[in-house]
N, C-alpha and C positions, 0 to 999 in steps of 0.2 A: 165321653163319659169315663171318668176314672174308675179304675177296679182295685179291690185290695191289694194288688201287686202295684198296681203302678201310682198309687198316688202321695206317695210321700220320697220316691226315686227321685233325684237333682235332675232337670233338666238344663241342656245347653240352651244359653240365647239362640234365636236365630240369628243368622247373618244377614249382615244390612249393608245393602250396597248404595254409597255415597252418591255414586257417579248415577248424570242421568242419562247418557249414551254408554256404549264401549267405545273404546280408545280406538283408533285406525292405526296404525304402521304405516308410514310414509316411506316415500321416495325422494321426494325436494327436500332436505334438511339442511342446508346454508339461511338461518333467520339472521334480521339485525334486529336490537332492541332498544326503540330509541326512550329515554328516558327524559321529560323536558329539563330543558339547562343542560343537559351533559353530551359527550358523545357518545355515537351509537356502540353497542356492545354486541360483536359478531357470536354467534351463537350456533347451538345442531339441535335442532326439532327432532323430537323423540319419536312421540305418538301426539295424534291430534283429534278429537272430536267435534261435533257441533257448537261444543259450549263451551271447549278450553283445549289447551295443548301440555305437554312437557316437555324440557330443555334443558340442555347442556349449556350453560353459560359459566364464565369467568367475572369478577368481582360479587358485589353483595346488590339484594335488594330487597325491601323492605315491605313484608304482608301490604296490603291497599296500596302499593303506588298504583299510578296510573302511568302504562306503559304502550307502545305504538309497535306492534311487529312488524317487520316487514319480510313477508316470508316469498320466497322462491323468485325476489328482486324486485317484483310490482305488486303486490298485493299486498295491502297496510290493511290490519287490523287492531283498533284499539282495546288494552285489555286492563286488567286489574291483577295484579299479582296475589296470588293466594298463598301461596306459600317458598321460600329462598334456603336454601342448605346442602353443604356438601358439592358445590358448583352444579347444581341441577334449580331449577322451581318449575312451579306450576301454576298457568295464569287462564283466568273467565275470560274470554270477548265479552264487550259491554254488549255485544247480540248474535245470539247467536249464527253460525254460518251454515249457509245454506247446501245441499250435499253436493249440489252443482259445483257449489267453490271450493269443496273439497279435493271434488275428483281428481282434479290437475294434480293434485297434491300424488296420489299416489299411485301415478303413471309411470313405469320406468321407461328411460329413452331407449 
């Protein structure tokens, strides 16, 4: 309930967070990024969640392609790119990963 002091004070939006996991910090970060027609594109995985990762890659790519990671040498996951700039982006798995197949990820030897 508003009182004479507070109802005409600017309020901030809340914050709203995008993401629907938080990010993990890996261990494995050698991806390749196979884009169909071209050759693969070596890359360093940032952070990774259930529903998507971040990357350090070299040339360009384009919001929606559809792209094939192949992270930690065997494990291919198909994704869609969300976003490309600054030699980083960030791409959805077309499903999400299960926290089983995560875990490897972030075992150091």
């Amino acid at each position: 309930m508003a009182t004479h002091l507070s109802r005409f004070r600017a309020v901030a939006p809340a914050a709203v967070r995008g993401r629907q996991a938080d990010r993990l910090f890996v261990a494995v970060r050698r991806i390749a990024v196979d884009l169909a027609g071209q050759a693969a594109v070596e890359g360093v995985l940032n952070d990774v969640s259930p529903f998507g990762c971040r990357l350090a890659v070299t040339g360009a790519f384009d919001a929606g392609e559809a792209v094939v990671l192949r992270i930690g040498g065997g494990m291919e996951v198909p994704a869609v790119v969300v976003w490309s700039g600054d030699g980083a982006m960030g791409c959805r798995f077309d499903r999400p990963m299960p926290r089983a197949a995560l875990r490897p990820l972030m075992l150091r030897d």
